[in-house]
C-alpha positions as CSV (number, residue, x, y, z in Angstrom):
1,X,126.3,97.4,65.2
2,X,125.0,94.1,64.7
3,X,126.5,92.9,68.2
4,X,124.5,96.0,69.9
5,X,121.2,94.9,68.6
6,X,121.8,91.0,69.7
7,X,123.2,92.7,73.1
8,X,119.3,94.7,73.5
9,X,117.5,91.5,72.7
10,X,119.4,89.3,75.8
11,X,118.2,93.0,78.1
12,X,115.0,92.5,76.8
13,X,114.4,88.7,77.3
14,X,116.1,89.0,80.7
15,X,113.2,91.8,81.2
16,X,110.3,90.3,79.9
17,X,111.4,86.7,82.4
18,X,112.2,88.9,85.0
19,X,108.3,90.5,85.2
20,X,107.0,87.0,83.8
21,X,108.5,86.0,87.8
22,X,107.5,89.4,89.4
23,X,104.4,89.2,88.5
24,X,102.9,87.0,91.0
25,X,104.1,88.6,93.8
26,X,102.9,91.7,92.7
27,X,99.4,90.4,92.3
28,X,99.7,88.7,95.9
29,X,100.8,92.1,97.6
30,X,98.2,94.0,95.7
31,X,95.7,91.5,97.3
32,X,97.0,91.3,101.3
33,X,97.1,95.4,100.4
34,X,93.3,95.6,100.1
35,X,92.6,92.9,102.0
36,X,94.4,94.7,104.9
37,X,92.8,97.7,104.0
38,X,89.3,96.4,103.9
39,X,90.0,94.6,107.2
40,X,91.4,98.1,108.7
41,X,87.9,99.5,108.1
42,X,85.7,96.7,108.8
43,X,84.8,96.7,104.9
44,X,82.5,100.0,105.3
45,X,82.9,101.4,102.0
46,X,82.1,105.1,103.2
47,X,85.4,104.2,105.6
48,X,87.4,103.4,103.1
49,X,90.0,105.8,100.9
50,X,88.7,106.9,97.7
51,X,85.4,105.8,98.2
């Protein structure tokens, strides 16, 4: 049992590092994203989805 538990602690470090890496990239294709979309409708709010 004991090697199970230590075996869910490696999946979970090699999770939390892989996000600690994503996030980043995440964050910089969240920007371009609005920045594209802002840019696709001249930053008129009433233009834009959602608004």
């Amino acid at each position: 049992m004991a090697r199970s538990a230590g075996a869910g602690q490696v999946v979970d470090q090699n999770l939390s590092v892989a996000a600690d890496r994503a996030e980043p990239v995440v964050r910089d294709a969240a920007g371009n994203a609005g920045r594209a979309i802002n840019s696709a409708t001249d930053g008129n709010d009433a233009t834009q989805p959602g608004r």
